[in-house]
C-alpha positions as CSV (number, residue, x, y, z in Angstrom):
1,X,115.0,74.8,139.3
2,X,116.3,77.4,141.9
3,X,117.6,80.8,140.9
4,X,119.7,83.1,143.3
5,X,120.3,86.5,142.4
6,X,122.0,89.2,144.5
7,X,122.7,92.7,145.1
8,X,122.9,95.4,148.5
9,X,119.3,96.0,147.6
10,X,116.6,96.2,145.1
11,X,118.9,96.2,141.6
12,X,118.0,92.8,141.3
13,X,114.4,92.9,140.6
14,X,114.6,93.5,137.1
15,X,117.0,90.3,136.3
16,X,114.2,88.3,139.4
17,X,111.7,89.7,137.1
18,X,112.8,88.5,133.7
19,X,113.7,84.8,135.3
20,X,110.0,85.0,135.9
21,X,109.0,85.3,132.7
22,X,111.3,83.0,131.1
23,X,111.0,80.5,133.8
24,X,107.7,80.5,135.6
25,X,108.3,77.6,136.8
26,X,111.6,79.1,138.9
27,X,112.0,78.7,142.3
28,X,113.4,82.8,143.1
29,X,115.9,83.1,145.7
30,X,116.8,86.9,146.6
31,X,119.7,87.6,148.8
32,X,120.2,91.3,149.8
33,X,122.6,92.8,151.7
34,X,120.7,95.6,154.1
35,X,122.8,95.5,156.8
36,X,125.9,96.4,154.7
37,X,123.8,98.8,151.8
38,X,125.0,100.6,149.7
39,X,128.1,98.6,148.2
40,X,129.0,101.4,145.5
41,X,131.1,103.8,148.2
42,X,132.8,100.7,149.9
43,X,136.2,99.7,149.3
44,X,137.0,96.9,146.6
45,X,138.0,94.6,149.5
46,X,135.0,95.8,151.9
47,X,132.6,95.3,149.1
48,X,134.1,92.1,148.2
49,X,133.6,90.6,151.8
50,X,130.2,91.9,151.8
51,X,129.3,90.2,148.7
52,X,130.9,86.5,149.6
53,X,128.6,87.0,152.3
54,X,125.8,87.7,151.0
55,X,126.6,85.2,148.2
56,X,127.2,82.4,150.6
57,X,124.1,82.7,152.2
58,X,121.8,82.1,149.2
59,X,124.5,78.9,148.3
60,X,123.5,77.5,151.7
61,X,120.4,77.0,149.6
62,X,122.1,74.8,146.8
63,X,120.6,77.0,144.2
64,X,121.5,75.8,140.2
65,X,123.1,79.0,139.3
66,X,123.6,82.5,141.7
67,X,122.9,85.7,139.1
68,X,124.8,88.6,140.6
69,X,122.5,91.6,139.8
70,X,125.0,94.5,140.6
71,X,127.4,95.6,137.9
72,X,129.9,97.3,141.2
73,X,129.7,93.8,142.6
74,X,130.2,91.8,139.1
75,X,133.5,94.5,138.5
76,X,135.1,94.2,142.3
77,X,133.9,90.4,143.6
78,X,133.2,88.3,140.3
79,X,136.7,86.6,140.8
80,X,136.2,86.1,144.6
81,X,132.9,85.0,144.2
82,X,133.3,82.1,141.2
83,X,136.9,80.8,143.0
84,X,134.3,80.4,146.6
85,X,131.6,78.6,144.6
86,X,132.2,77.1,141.3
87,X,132.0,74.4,140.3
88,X,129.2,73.9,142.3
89,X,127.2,76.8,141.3
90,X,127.9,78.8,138.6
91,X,128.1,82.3,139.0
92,X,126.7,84.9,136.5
93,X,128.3,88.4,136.3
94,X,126.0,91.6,135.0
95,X,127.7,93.7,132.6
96,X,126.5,97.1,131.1
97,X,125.2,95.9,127.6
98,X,127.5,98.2,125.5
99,X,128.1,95.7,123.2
100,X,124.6,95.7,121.6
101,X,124.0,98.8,122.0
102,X,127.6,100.3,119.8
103,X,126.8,97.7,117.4
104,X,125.0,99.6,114.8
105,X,127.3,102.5,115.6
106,X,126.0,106.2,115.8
107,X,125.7,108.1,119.5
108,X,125.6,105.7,122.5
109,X,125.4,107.3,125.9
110,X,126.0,105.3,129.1
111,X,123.9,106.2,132.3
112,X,126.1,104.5,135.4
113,X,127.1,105.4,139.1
114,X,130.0,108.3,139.4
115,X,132.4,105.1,140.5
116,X,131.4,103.2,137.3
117,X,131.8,106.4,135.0
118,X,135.2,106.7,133.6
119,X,136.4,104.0,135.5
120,X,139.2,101.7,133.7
121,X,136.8,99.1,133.7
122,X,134.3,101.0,131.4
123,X,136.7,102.3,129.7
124,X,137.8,99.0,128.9
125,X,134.4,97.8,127.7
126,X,134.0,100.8,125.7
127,X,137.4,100.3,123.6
128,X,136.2,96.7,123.1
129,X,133.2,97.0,121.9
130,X,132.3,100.5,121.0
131,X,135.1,101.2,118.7
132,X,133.0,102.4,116.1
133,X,130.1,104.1,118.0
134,X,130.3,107.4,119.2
135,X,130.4,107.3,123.2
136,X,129.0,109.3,125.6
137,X,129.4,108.8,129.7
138,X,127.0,109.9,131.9
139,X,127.5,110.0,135.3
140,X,124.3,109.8,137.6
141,X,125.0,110.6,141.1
142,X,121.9,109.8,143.7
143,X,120.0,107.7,140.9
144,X,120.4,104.5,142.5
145,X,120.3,105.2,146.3
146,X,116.3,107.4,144.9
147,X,115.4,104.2,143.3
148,X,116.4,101.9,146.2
149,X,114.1,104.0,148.2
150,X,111.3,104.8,145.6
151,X,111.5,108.3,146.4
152,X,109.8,109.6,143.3
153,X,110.9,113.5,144.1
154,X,115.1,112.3,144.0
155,X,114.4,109.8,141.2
156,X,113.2,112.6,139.0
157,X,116.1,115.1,139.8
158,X,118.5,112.6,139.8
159,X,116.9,111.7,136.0
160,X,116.4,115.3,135.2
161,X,120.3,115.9,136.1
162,X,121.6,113.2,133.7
163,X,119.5,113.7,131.0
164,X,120.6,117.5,130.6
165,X,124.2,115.7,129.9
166,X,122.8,113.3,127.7
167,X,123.4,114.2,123.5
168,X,120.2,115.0,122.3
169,X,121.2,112.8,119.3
170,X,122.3,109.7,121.0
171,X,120.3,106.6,119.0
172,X,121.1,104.1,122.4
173,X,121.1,104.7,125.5
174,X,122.8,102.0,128.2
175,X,121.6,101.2,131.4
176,X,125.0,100.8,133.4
177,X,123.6,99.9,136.6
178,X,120.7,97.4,137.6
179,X,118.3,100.1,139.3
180,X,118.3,102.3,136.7
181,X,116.4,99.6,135.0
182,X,113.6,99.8,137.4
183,X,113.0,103.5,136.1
184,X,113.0,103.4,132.3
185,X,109.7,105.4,132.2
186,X,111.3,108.2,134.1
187,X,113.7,108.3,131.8
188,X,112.5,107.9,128.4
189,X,109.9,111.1,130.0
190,X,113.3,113.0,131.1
191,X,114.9,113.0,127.7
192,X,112.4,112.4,124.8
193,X,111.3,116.8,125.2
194,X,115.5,116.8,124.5
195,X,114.9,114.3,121.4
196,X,115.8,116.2,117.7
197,X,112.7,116.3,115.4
198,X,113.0,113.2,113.1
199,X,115.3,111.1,115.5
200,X,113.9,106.8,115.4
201,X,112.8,105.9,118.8
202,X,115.2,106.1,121.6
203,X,116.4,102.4,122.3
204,X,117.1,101.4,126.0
205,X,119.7,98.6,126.4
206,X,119.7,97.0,130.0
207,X,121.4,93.8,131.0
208,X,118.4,91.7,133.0
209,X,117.2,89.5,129.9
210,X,120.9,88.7,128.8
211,X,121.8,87.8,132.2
212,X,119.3,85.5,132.8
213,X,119.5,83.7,129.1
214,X,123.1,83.4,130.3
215,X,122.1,81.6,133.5
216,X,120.2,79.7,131.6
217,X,122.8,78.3,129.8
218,X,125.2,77.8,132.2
219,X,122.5,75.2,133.8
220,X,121.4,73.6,130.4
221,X,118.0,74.8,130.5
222,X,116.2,77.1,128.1
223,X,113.2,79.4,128.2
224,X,109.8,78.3,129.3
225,X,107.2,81.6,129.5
226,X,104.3,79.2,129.0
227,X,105.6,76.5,132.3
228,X,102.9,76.3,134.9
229,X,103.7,79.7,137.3
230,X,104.6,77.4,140.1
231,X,108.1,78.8,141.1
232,X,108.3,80.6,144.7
233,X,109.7,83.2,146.1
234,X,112.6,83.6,149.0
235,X,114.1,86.3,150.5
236,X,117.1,86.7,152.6
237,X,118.1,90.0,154.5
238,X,121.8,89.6,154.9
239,X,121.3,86.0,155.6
240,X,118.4,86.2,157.2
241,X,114.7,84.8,155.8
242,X,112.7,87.8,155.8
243,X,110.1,89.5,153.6
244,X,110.7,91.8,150.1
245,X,111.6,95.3,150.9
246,X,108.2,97.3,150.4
247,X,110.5,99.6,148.2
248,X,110.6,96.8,145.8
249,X,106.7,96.4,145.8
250,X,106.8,100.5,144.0
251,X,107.8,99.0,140.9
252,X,106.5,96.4,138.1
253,X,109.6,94.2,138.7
254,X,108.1,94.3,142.5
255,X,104.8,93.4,142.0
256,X,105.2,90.4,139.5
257,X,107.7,88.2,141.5
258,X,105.8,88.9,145.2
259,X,102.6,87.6,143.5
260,X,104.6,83.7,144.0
261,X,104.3,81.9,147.1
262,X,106.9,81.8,149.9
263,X,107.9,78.7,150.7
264,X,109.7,78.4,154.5
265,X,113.6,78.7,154.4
């Protein structure tokens, strides 16, 4: 079994990482885009050119199902993406978990990008599936491009800024964009001081293990955590075989998929 996933950078480690662990056995193929980084300020049609791309790339090596680990990409290039390769490969969209996270109702707040925040596609999640939750929309300017470049010093200010717009009485908090994911620590350490006495345990709703059961299914295959940890790792740098970013090797996500083998592209 082969897995693609892709994204303009390191996003995608979280949903690389949880294939991992559900599928040891994977083969991992990672196809980022750092010639054309970041996607979020392109235009719809730039980024969607970018993504084909970059998309096309990791089908040239017939993976069983392409993951694509960027919610900006999954909102612009889905379409374009699924019309270029399905059948063949199915392509798997990432979408902020808002669902799960409105559906015990309460105070939800949603960390994502300034373009993602009150953007009609949010919006349109929200009155879907968070009718009965109270909603909160938190933009987080600089979060992702800190975490792309593990700068610990932006990644804290860039936490530090959203949390002081975060209710201090929000029971779930979503993780609207794939890096963020990366940094949950930071966070929970940014806003549990702002918690209210008494409050349960702040719960953290990402997108990484849904995505992947998803892919999962698309493919017919389930789970394995206890396969034999064959699978191997593969890299391409907007097309071209290279080696994982070393910003990727700052995090857990990182460190657990560049442990595999690399077999030669």
């Amino acid at each position: 079994m082969k897995i693609a996933l892709m994204d303009s950078g390191i996003g995608l480690l979280p949903a690389a990482a949880a294939v991992r662990r559900l599928r040891p056995d994977a083969e991992l193929l990672l196809s980022n885009d750092p010639d054309g980084m970041p996607w979020g300020p392109r235009t719809p049609v730039d980024l969607t050119g970018r993504a084909l791309a970059v998309a096309r790339a990791a089908a040239a090596h017939r993976p069983d199902a392409l993951i694509v680990a960027c919610n900006t990409a999954t909102v612009h290039a889905l379409p374009a993406l699924r019309a270029a390769l399905e059948p063949g490969i199915p392509v798997i969209g990432t979408v902020p978990a808002i669902k799960p996270a409105a559906a015990g109702g309460g105070k939800v707040a949603i960390w994502a990008t300034p373009a993602t925040t009150g953007s009609p596609y949010q919006r349109g999640l929200i009155r879907e599936f968070a009718a009965g939750a109270e909603v909160t929309e938190v933009p987080c300017p600089g979060l992702a491009d800190a975490v792309e470049h593990a700068d610990p010093e932006a990644i804290d200010r860039a936490v530090a800024a959203a949390a002081a717009l975060t209710p201090p009485d929000v029971r779930a908090l979503v993780l609207g964009c794939t890096h963020y994911e990366l940094v949950e620590d930071r966070i929970l350490a940014a806003l549990a001081p702002r918690r209210r006495p008494g409050l349960p345990p702040l719960v953290f709703h990402g997108s990484a293990d849904a995505v992947v059961a998803q892919a999962l299914r698309r493919i017919g295959a389930g789970p394995t955590p206890d396969a034999e940890p064959t699978g191997t790792l593969s890299v391409l740098l907007s097309g071209r075989p290279g080696p994982l970013p070393a910003a990727a090797l700052e995090y857990g996500a990182g460190r657990l998929i560049a442990a595999a083998p690399a077999p030669s592209l």
